[in-house]
SETORZA-356795 format. One record per residue: residue number from 1; chain; y, x, z of N, C-alpha, C in turn. Coordinates in nm, 3 decimals. Example, Ala and Ser with C-alpha at 12.3 -4.5 7.8 and 13.67 -1.06 7.14 Angstrom:
# residues 2
REC   i ch     nyy     nxx     nzz    cayy    caxx    cazz     cyy     cxx     czz
REC   1  A  -0.569   1.319   0.780  -0.450   1.230   0.780  -0.330   1.320   0.780
REC   2  A  -0.225   1.285   0.708  -0.106   1.367   0.714   0.003   1.290   0.787
***
This chain:
# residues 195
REC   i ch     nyy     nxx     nzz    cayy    caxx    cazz     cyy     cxx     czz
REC   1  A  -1.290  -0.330   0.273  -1.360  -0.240   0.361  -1.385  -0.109   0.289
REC   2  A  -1.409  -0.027   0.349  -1.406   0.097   0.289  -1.552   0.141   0.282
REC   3  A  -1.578   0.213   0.160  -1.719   0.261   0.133  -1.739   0.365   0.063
REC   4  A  -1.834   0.415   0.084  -1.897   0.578   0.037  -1.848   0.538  -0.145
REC   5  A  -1.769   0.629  -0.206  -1.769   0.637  -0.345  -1.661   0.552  -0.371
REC   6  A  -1.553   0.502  -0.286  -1.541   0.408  -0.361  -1.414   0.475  -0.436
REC   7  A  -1.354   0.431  -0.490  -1.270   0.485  -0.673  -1.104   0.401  -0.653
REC   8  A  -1.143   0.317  -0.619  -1.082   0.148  -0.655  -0.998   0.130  -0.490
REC   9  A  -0.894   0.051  -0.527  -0.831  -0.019  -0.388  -0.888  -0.094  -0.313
REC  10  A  -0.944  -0.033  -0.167  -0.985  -0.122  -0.074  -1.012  -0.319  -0.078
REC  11  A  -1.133  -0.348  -0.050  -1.113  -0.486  -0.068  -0.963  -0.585   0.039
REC  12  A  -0.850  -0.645   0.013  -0.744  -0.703   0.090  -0.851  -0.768   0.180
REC  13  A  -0.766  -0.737   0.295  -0.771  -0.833   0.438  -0.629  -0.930   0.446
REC  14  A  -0.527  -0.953   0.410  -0.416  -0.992   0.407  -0.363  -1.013   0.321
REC  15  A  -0.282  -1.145   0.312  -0.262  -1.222   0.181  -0.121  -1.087   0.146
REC  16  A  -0.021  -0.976   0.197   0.027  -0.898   0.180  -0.031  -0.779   0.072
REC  17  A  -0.154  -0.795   0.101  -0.269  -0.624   0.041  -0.286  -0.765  -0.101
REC  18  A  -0.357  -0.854  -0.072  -0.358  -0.931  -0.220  -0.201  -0.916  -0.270
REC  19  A  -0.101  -0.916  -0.261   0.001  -0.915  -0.323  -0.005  -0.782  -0.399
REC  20  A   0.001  -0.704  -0.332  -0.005  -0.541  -0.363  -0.081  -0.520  -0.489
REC  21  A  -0.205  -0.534  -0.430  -0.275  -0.518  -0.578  -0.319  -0.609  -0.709
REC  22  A  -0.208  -0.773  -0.676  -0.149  -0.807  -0.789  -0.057  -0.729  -0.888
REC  23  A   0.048  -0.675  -0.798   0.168  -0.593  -0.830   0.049  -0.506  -0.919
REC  24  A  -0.034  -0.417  -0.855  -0.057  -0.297  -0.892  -0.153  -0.332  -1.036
REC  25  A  -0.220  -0.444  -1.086  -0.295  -0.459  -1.185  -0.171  -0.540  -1.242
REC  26  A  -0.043  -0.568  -1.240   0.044  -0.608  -1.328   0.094  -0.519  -1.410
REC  27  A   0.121  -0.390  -1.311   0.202  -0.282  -1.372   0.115  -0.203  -1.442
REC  28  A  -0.029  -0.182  -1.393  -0.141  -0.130  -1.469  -0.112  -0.221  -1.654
REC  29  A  -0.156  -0.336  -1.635  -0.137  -0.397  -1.759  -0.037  -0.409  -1.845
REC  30  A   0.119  -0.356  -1.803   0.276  -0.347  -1.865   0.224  -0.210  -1.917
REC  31  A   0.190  -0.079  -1.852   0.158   0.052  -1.888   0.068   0.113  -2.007
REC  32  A  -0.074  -0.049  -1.969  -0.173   0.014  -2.110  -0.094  -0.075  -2.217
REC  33  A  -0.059  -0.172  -2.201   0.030  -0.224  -2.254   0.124  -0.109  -2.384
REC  34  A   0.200  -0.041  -2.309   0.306   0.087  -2.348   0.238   0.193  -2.431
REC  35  A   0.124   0.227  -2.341   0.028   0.350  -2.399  -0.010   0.291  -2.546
REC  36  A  -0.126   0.183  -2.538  -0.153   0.121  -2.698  -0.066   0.116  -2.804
REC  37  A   0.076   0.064  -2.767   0.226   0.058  -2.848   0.227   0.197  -2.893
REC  38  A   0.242   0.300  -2.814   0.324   0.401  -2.884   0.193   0.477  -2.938
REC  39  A   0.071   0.487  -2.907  -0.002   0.538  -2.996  -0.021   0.471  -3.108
REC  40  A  -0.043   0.328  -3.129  -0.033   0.290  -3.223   0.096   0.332  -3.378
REC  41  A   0.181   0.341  -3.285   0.308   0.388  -3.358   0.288   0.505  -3.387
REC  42  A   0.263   0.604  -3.336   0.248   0.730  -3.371   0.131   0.743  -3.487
REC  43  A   0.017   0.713  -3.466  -0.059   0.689  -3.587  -0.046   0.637  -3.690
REC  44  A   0.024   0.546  -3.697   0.094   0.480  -3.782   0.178   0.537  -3.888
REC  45  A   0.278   0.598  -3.813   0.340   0.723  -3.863   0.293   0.815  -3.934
REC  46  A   0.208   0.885  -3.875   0.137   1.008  -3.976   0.087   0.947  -4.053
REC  47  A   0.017   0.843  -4.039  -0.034   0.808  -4.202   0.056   0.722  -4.292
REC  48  A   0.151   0.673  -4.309   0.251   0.629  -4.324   0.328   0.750  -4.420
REC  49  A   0.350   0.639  -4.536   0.391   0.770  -4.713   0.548   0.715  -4.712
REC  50  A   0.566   0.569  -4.658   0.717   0.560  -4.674   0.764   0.643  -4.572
REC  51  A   0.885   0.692  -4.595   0.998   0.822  -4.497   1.107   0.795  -4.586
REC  52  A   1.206   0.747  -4.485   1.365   0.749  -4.564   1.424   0.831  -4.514
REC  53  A   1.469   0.951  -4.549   1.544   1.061  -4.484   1.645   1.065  -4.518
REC  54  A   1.740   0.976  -4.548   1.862   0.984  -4.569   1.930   0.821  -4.505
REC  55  A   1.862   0.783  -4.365   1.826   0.696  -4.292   1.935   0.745  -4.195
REC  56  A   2.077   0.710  -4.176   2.190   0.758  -4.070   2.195   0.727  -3.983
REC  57  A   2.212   0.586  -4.005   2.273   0.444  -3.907   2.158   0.360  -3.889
REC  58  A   2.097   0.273  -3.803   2.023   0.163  -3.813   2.084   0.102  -3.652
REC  59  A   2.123   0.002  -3.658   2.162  -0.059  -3.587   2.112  -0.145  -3.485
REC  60  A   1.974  -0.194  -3.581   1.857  -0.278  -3.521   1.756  -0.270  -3.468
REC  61  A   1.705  -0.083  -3.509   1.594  -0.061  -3.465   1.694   0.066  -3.301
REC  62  A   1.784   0.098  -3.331   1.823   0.132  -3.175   1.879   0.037  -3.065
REC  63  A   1.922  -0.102  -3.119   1.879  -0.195  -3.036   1.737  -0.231  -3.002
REC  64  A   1.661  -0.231  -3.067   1.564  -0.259  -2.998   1.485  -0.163  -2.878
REC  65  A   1.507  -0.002  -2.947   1.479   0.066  -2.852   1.573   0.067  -2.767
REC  66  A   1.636   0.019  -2.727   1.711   0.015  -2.582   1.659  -0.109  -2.505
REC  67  A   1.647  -0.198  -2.598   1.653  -0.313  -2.500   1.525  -0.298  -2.415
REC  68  A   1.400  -0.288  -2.535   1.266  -0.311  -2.522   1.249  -0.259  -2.336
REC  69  A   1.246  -0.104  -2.329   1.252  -0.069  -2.191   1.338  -0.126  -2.046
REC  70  A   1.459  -0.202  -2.114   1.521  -0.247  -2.007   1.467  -0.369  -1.983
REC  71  A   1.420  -0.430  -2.088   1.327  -0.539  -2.038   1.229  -0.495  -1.983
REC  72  A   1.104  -0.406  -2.003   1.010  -0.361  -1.969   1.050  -0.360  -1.815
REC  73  A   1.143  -0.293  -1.763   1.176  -0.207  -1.631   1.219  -0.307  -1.551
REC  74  A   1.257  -0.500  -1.614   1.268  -0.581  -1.547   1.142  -0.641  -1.490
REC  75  A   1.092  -0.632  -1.620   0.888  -0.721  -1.558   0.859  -0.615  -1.456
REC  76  A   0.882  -0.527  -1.431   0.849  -0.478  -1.326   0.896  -0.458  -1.199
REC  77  A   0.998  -0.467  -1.193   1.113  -0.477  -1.100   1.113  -0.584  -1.039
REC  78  A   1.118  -0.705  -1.063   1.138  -0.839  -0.970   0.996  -0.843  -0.886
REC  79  A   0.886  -0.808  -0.949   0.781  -0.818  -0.851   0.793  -0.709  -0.763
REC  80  A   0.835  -0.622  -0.780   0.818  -0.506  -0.679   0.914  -0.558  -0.608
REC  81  A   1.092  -0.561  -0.615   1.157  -0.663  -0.532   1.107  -0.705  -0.435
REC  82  A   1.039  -0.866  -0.489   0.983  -0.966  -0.400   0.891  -0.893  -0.276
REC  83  A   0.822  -0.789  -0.364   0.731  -0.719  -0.236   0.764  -0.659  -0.133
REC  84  A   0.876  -0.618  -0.174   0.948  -0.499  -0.069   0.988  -0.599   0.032
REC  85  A   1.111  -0.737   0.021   1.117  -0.822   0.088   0.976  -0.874   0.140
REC  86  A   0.878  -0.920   0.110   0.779  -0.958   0.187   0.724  -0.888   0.295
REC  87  A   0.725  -0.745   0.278   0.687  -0.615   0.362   0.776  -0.650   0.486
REC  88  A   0.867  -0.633   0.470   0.996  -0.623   0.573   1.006  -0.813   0.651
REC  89  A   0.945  -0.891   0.635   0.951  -1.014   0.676   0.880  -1.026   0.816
REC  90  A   0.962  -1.066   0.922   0.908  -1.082   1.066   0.877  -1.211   1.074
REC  91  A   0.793  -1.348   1.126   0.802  -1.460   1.199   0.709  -1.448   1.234
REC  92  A   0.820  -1.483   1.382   0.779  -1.553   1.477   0.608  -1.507   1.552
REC  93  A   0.621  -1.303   1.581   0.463  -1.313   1.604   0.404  -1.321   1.697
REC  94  A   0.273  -1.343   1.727   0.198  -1.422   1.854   0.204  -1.291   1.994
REC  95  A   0.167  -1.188   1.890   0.124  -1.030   1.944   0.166  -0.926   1.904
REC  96  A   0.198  -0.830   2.032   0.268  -0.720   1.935   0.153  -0.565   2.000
REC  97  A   0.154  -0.514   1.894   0.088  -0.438   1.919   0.146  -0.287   1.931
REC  98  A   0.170  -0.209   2.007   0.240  -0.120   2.060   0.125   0.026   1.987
REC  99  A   0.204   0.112   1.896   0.139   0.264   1.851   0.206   0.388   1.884
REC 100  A   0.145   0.461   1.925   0.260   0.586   1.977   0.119   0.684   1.893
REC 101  A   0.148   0.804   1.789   0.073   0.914   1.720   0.107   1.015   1.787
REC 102  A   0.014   1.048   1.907  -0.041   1.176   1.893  -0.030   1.310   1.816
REC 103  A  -0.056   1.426   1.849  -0.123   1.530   1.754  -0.294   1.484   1.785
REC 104  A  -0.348   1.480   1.736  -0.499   1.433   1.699  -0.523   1.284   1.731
REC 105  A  -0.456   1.210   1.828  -0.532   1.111   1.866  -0.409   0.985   1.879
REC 106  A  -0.427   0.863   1.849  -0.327   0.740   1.854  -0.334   0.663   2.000
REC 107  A  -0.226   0.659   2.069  -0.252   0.526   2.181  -0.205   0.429   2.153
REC 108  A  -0.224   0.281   2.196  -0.234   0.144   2.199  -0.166   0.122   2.308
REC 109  A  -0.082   0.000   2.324  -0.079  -0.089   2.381  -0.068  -0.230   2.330
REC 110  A  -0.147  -0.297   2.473  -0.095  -0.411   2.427  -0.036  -0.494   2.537
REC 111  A   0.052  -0.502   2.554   0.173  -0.557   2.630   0.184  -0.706   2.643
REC 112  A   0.172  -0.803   2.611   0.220  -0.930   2.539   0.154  -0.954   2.693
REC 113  A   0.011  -1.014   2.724  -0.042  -1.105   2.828  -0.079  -0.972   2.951
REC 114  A  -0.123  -0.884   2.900  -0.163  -0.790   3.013  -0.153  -0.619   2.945
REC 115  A  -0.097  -0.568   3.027  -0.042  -0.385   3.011  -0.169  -0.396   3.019
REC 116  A  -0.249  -0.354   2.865  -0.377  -0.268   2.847  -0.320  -0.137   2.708
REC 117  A  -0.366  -0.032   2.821  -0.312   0.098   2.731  -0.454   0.178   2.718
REC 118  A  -0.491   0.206   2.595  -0.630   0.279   2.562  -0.520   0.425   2.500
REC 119  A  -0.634   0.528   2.473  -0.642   0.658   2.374  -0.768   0.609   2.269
REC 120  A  -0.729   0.678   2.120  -0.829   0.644   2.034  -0.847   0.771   1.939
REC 121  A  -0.951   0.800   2.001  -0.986   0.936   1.943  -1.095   0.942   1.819
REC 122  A  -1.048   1.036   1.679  -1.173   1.038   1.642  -1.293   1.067   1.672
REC 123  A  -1.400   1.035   1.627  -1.532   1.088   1.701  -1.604   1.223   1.607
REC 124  A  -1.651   1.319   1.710  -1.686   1.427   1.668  -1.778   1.349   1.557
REC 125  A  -1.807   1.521   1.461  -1.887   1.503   1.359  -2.053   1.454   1.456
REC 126  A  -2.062   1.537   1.512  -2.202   1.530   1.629  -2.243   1.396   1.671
REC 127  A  -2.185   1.359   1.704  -2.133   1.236   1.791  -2.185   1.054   1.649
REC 128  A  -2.148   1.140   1.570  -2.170   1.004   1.445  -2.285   0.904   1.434
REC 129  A  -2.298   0.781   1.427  -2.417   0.761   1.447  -2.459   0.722   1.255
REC 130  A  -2.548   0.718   1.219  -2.568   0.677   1.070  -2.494   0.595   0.973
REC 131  A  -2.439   0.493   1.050  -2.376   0.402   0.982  -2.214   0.404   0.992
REC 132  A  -2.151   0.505   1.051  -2.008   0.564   1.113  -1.974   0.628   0.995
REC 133  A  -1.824   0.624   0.972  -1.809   0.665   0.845  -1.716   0.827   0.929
REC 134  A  -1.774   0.899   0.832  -1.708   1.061   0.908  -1.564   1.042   0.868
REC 135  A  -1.461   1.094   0.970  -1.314   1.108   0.966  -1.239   0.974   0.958
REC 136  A  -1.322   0.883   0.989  -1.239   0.701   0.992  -1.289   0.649   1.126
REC 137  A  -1.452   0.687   1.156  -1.458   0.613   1.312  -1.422   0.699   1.426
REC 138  A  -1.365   0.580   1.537  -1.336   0.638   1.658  -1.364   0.613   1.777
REC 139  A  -1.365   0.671   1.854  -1.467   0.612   1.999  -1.376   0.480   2.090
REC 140  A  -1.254   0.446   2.055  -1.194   0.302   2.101  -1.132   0.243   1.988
REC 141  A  -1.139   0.118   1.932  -1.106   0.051   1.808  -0.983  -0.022   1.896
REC 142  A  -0.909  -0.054   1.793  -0.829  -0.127   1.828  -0.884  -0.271   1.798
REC 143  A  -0.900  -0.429   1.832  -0.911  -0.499   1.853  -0.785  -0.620   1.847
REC 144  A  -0.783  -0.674   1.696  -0.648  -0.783   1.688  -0.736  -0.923   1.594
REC 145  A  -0.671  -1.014   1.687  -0.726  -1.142   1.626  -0.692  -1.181   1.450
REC 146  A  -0.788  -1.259   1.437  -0.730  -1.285   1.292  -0.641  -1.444   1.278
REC 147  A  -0.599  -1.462   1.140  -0.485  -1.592   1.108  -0.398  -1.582   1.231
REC 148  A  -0.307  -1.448   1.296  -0.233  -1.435   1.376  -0.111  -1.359   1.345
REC 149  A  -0.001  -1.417   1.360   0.123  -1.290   1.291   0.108  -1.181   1.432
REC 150  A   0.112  -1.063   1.363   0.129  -1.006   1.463   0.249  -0.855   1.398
REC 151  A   0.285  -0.829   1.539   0.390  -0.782   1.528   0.353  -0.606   1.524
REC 152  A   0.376  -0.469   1.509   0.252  -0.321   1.494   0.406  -0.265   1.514
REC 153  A   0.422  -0.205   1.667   0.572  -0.112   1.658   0.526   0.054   1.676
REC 154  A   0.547   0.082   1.576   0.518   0.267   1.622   0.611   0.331   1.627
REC 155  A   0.604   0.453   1.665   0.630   0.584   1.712   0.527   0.680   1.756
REC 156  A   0.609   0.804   1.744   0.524   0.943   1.752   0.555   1.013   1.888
REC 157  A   0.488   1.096   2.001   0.503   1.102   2.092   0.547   1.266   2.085
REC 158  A   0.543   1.386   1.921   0.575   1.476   1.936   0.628   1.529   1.792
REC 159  A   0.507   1.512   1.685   0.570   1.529   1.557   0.569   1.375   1.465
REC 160  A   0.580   1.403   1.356   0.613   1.307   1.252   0.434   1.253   1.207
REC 161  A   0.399   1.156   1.210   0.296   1.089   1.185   0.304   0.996   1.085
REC 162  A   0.171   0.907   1.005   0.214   0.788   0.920   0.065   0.708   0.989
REC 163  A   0.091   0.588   1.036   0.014   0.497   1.088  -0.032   0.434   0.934
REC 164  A  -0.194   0.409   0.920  -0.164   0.324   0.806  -0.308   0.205   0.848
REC 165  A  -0.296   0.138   0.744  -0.463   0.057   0.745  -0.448  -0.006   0.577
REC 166  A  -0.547   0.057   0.502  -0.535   0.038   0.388  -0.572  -0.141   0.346
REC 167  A  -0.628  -0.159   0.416  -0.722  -0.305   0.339  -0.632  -0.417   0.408
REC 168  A  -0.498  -0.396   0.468  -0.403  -0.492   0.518  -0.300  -0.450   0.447
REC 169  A  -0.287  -0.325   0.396  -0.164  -0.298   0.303  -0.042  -0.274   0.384
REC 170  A  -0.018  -0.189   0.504   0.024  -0.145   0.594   0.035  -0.026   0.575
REC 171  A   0.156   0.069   0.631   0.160   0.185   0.660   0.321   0.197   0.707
REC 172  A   0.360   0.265   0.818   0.445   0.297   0.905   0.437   0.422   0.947
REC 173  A   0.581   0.499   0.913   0.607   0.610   0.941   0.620   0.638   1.101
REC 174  A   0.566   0.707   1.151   0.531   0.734   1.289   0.643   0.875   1.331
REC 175  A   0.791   0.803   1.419   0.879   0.937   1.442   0.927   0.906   1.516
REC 176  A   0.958   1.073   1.620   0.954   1.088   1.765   1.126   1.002   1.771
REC 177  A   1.119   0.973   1.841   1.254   0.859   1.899   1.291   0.729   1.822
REC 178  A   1.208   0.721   1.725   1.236   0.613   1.662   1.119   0.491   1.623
REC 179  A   1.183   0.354   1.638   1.082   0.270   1.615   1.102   0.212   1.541
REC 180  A   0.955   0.190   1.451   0.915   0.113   1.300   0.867   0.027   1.333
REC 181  A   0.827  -0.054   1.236   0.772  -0.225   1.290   0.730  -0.261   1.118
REC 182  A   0.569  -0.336   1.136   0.543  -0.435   1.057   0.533  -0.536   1.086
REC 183  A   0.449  -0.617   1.030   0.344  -0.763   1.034   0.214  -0.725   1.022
REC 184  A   0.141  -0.832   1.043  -0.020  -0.810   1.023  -0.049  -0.894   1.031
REC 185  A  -0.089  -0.993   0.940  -0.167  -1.135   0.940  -0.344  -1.107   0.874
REC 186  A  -0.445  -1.103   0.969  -0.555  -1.132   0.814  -0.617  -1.192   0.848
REC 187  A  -0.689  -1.187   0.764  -0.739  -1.313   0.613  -0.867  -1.369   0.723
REC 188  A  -0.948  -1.267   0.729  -1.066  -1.268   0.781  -1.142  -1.135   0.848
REC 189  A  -1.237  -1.135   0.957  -1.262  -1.062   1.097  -1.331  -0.948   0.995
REC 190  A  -1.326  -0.847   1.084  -1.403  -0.743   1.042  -1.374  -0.601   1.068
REC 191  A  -1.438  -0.452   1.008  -1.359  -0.351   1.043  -1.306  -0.282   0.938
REC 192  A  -1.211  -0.293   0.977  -1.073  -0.180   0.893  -1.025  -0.079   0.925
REC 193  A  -1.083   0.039   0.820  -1.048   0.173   0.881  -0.925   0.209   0.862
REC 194  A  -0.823   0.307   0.920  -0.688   0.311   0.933  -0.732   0.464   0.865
REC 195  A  -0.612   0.513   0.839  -0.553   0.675   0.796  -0.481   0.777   0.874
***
């Protein structure tokens, strides 16, 4: 959920957004990982009285600098992989939820049991009530069940848009003649502000 101050990645609604910011505290930890290494090395260095300067060839230490990174660039790679495939994975969903972006404002449908088509406008600054977060609430929410696959097809009705909802780990490029598609399964009920 999203909150005043916050610094940090949204708490996951979707076992997808938990993936994500597995990925993202993996690669965090390969990186400080890297950073500690080469400062260490570098310090090391300057204080460091042995220097062989008549050092041509080494065979072992430019294998290693080659390999080291291509391994590195694998630990990171297969998880991102797997993610990208998980992103792109359709079954079998209950509901589909229909987005068309506006210039200012998003419409809905939802098609599946009954043609219900809303507008969802932000709500003026005026308009806010205390507990409304400025530039995230809007005067019609969209409304999707939870532990449900559901299906999110957008498009843009004039320019180029990006549909997102951070705490499901979602985002879909919103463009005029063309249609994008996720998933949306979560975890548990509540409100999730979109972008």
């Amino acid at each position: 959920m999203a909150t005043w101050g916050n610094i940090m990645i949204q708490d996951a609604n979707s076992s997808l957004m938990e993936q994500l910011t597995f990925f993202h505290d993996h690669t965090i930890m390969i990186l400080s990982m890297i950073t500690v290494m080469v400062a260490y090395i570098m310090i090391s260095m300057t204080k460091n009285k042995f220097i062989n300067r008549y050092l041509l060839e080494g065979q072992t230490i430019e294998l290693i600098w080659t390999m080291m990174p291509a391994i590195t660039l694998i630990f990171i790679a297969l998880p991102s992989l797997r993610l990208l495939y998980m992103i792109d994975e359709i079954n079998n969903p209950s509901i589909t939820l229909k987005v068309i972006g506006h210039q200012w404002y998003w419409s809905y449908e939802y098609s599946d049991f009954s043609d219900t088509e809303f507008d969802s406008y932000m709500k003026p600054v005026n308009e806010l009530n205390p507990s409304d977060m400025r530039l995230l609430d809007v005067d019609n929410r969209t409304v999707l069940p939870m532990n449900t696959q559901t299906r999110v097809v957008v498009t843009a009705a004039d320019v180029l848009h990006s549909w997102a909802v951070p705490a499901l780990g979602i985002k879909i490029d919103a463009v005029p003649g063309r249609l994008n598609q996720g998933t949306i399964n979560m975890n548990r009920p509540g409100i999730m502000y979109g972008q």
